[in-house]
N, C-alpha and C positions, 0 to 999 in steps of 0.2 A: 102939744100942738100937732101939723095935720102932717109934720115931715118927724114927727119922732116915730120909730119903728120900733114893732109890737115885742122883739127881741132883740139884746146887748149880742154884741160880736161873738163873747165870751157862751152864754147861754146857747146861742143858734149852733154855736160849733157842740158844745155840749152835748144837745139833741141829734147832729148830726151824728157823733161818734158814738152813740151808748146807744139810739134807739134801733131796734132789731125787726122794726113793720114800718110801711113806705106810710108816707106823710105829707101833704102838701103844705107847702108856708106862703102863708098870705101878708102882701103888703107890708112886705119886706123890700123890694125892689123898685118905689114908683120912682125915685132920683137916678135911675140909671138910664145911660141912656140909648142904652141895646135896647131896650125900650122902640125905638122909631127902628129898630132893623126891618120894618118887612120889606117885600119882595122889590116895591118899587123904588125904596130908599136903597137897597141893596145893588141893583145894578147902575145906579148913576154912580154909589160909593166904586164898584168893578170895573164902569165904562167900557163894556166892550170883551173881557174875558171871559173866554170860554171855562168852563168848569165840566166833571162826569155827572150826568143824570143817568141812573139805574130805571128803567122800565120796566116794568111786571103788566099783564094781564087785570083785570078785574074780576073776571072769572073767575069762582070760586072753588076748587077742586081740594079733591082728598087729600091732596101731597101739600105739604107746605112750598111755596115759591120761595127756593133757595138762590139765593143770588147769581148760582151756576146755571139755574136757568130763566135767566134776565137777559134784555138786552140795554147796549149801553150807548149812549151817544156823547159828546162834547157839546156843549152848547150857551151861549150866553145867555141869561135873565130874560134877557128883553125877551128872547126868545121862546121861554118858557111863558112868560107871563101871555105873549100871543097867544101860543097854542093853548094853554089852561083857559082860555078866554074867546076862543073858535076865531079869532081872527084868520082871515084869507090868505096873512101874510105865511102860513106856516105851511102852504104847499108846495111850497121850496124849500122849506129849510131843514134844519134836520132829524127837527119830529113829523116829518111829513108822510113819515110809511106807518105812523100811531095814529091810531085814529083816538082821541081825547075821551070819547063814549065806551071804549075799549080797553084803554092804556091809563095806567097812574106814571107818573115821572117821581123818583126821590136823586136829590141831590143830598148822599148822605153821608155821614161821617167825614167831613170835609174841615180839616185841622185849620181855625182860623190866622195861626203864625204863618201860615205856608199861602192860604187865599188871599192876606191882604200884607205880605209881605213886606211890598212897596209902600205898603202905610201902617208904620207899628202903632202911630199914634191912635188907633183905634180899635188898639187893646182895651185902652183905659174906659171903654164905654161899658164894661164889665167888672164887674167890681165884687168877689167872689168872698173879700173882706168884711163885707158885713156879713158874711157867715165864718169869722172869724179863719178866715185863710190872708191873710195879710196879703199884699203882692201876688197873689192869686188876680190874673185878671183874664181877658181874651187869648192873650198868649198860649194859654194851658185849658182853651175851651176848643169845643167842636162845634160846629155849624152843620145845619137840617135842614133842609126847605124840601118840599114836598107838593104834590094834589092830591087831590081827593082817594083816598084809596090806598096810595103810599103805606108800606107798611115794612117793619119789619120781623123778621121769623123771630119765633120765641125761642128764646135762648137765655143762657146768663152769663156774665162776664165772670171771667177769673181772677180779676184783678178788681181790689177798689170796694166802694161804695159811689152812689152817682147823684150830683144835683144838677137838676133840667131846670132851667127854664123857658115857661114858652111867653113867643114874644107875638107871634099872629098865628089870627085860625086855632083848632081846636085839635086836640090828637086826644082819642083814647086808648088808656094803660090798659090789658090785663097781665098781674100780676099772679106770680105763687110761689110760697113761703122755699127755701131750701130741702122742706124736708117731705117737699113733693117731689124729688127729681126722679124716681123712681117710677113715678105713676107718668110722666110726662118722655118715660122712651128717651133718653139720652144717648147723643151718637155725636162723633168728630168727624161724619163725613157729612157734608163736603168740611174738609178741614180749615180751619182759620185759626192761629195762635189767638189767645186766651178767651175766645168763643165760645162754649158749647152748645149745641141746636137741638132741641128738641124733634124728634119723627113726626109731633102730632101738631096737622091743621089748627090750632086751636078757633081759628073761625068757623071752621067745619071740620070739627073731630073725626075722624073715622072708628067707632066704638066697635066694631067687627074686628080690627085688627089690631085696637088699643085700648084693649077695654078698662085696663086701670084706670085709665083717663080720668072715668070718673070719680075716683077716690080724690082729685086735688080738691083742693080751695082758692076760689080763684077773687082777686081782689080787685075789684073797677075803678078805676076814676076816671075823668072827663077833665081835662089839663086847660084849663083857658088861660090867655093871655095875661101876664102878669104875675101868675101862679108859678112857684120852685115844688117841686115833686124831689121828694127824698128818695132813693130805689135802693135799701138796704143792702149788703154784701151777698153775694149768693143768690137774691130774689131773679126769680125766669120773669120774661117780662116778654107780650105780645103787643107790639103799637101801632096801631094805624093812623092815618090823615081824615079827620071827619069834615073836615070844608076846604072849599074850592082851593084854600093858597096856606101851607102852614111855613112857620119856621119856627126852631128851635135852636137854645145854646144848652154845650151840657157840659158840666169836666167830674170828669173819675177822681174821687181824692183815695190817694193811696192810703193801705193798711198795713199794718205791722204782719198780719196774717199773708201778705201778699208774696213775703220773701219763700216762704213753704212752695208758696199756689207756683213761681216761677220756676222753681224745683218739680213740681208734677208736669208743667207745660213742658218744658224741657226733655223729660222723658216719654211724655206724648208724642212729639215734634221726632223724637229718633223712632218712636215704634212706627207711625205712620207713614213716614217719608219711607223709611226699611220698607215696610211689607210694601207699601203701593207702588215704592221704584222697581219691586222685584219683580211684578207682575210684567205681562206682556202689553206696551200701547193699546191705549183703548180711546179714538176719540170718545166715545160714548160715556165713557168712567170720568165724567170731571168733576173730581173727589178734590179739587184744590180750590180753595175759594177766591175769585178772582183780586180779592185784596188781597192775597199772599203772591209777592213777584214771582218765586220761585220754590222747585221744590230743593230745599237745603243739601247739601251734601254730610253721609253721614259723620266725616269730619267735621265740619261745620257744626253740625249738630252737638257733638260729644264735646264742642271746646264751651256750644249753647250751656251743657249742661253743669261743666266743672264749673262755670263763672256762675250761676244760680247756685250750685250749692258752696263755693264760695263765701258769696253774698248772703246766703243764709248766717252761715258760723261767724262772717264780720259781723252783721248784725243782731245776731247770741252772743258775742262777747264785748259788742257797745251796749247796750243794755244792762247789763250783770256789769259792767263797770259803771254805768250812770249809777245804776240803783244803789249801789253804793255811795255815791256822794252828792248833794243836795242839787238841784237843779242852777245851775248859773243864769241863765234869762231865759226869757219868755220867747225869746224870737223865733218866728215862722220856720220851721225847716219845709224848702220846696220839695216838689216831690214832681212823678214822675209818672204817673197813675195816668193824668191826659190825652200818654200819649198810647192808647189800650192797644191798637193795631202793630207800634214799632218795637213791642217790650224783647224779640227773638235776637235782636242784632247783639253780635259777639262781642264782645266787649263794653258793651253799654253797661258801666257798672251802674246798677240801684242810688240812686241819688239820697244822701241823707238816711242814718241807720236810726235814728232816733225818732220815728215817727208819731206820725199824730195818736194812733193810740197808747203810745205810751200814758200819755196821760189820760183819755177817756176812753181806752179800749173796752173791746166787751172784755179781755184775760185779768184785765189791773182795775177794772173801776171799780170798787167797791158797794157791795150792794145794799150795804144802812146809808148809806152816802146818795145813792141814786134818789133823787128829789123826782118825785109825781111828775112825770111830764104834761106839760099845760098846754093839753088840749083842749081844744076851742076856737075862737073866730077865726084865730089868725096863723093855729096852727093842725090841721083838717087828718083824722085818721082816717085811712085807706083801709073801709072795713071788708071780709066777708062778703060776696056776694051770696044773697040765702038761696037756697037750694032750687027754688024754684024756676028763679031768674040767670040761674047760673048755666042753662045748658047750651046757649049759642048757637039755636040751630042743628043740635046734635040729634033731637030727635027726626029729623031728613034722612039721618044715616043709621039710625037702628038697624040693626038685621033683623030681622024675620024668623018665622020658627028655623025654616030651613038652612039658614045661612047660620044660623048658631049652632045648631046639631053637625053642622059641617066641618066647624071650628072649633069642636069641642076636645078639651085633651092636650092643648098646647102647651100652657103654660109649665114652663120649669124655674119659676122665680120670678123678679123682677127686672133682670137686666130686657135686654129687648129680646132673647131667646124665649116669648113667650107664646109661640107659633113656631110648627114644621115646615120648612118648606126646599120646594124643590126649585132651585134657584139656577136659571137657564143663561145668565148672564153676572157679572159684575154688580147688574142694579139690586142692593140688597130688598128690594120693595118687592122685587118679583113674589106673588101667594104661590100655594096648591104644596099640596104635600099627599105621599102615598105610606099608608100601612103594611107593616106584614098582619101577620092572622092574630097574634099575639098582642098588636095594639102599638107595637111598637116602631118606629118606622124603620121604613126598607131602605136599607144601605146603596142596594145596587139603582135605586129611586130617586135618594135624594143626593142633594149634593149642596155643602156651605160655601158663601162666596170670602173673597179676602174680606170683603166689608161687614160679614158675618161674625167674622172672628175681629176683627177689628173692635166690633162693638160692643165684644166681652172685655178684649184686652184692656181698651182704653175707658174704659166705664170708669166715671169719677172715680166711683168706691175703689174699684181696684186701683187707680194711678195714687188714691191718696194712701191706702194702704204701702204700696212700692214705693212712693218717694219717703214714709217715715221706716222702711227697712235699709232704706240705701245711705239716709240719713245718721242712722244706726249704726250700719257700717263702718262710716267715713270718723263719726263720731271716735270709735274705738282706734 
């Protein structure tokens, strides 16, 4: 019949857990009834609450629009849905200094436990279960609404794997695999706990000062209504809003690999807060990303860190004791992955050690066991975009003979040290760099900012390498 769904609870979580490339699932979700969430069923459900919409430019420039340079307003629905709409009403109100031809609005990351509080019953309109998460529902999802344009910076989560669904309007993904982070210039400023942001525009690369760029692969899809997008562990992911009104629900499902990742974030969180508190005020340096309340204190920080590596060894030695004796039930263990922006607070111990990969993780699932994943109708890969179609624009920013011969000689690897320069401020973006005769550059010329060295220290590679030495460590 027209209400049986194209995968078992059992199966859909199976794919979720073992497959390692983004995925969309089809018609899987028409009985839900997040389903009618869009924009104008949304503010009658709010009546009147204001919520943050993040504003950005439309404008498309070299530098990615970091959240730190956004502006922000409070505003209700109704209010938005005016202004996305050119109503009169909105020259008073509080998008009234954006001009809509101008300005995108995202109302994003917005935790629906905490938006509709006063009405829990409409958690249940989410139902996370038919991807075999049991009791998974709105509680443990995020809420997206958007315009045209809306986007957010490419980055990747540290935590989790993630399923989106979208419920109005269209957003398209670019994606790329983990084992692009290299070519994609990773950096923790502006800093956000378990975020990483890539340096490069990727709607407009800047190939003069990123030029690995081009070595990724980058994977497209067009998200409509109705459609769950799988976004594998690790995969960077670039989103924007392609029609006038979107909304989206997403929840992070936590991984066994996550208790490590909160052991590196943790030691991130003390090297960052360190070097940047030590520095002298700088309005202009807003290296903190406005979802982070504050910057931690390094006590604070260090209690951050003994509780992750804590929770690591409790959940090495839940483990090595399950595996030892057979599994008692099948019941859902909740998790904690949803809530990706709160993972820092001290004391928050790790919910549940026994997690979902244990049973279909990439470490335990076995691979004469792993069954053909059945793709097809109902369940869409996120291939490859071919080479030709993959450059977005990049050719506007080629450099020229001259700008290459300029730039030439930079590179010392793949961290973002791959350019000299002479850095006049804090902004690590500042170009220009001077030689001596030798080729090598002049001491008394250049000079590295904190954010310079920052972006060696905390460089994936290096934090994952320092949390399995410190691990090491603790271990002995």
């Amino acid at each position: 019949g027209e209400d049986v769904k194209p995968f078992t609870p059992g199966k859909a979580k199976e794919i979720v857990m073992s497959l390692q490339q983004p995925a969309v699932f089809c018609n899987m979700v028409g009985d839900w009834p997040a389903l009618h969430w869009d924009v104008k069923y949304l503010s009658v459900v709010l009546d009147g609450k204001t919520i943050q919409f993040r504003l950005g430019l439309k404008t498309v420039d070299l530098v990615p629009q970091f959240e730190t340079r956004c502006s922000y307003v409070k505003a209700t629905l109704e209010e938005f849905l005016a202004w996305s709409c050119g109503q009169p009403s909105c020259l008073s109100g509080p998008f009234s200094c954006y001009e809509y031809s101008k300005y995108w609005a995202y109302a994003d990351y917005k935790y629906i436990a905490r938006v509709f509080e006063d009405k829990p019953e409409i958690f249940q309109d989410i139902r996370w279960s038919d991807f075999g998460f049991p009791g998974r529902s709105g509680k443990e999802s995020t809420l997206w609404i958007g315009s045209e344009g809306a986007n957010t910076p490419c980055h990747l989560d540290s935590y989790g794997c993630n399923l989106v669904l979208q419920v109005q309007g269209r957003k398209r993904w670019h994606l790329f695999p983990p084992g692009d982070t290299s070519f994609l210039y990773p950096t923790r400023i502006p800093y956000e706990e378990s975020s990483i942001f890539s340096k490069v525009n990727i709607a407009n690369p800047d190939l003069k000062r990123f030029p690995e760029f081009r070595n990724t692969t980058t994977h497209v899809v067009t998200l409509n209504p109705g459609q769950v997008l799988l976004v594998p562990r690790h995969w960077w992911h670039y989103v924007e809003s392609i029609d006038p009104i979107t909304v989206s629900i997403n929840s992070w499902i936590e991984l066994d690999a996550d208790h490590e990742a909160r052991v590196e974030e943790a030691i991130t969180r003390m090297l960052v807060c360190a070097i940047k508190s030590a520095e002298n005020p700088s309005g202009e340096d807003l290296w903190l990303n406005p979802t982070e309340v504050e910057a931690t204190s390094h006590e604070i920080n260090l209690q951050y860190l003994n509780k992750a590596v804590s929770a690591y060894f409790k959940c090495q030695k839940t483990s090595v004791s399950e595996q030892a004796r057979p599994s008692s039930t099948g019941a859902e263990q909740r998790t904690s992955a949803s809530c990706k922006r709160k993972k820092r607070e001290v004391g928050c111990e790790p919910e549940g050690c026994r997690l979902l990969t244990h049973e279909f993780g990439f470490s335990t699932f076995k691979a004469e066991k792993l069954q053909k994943i059945p793709f097809g109708p109902h369940l869409i890969q996120v291939l490859p975009q071919s080479q030709e179609t993959s450059s977005m624009g990049a050719a506007a920013v080629e450099s020229d003979s001259r700008d290459l011969r300029e730039n030439e000689g930079g590179h010392f690897g793949k961290l973002q040290c791959t350019r000299k320069q002479l850095v006049m401020s804090n902004d690590c973006e500042t170009p220009a760099h001077q030689m001596d005769s030798d080729g090598s550059p002049n001491a008394s010329e250049t000079a590295l900012s904190t954010n310079d060295l920052l972006d060696c220290l905390v460089n994936p590679h290096v934090i994952s390498l320092v949390a399995r030495l410190l691990l090491e460590r603790t271990r002995v």
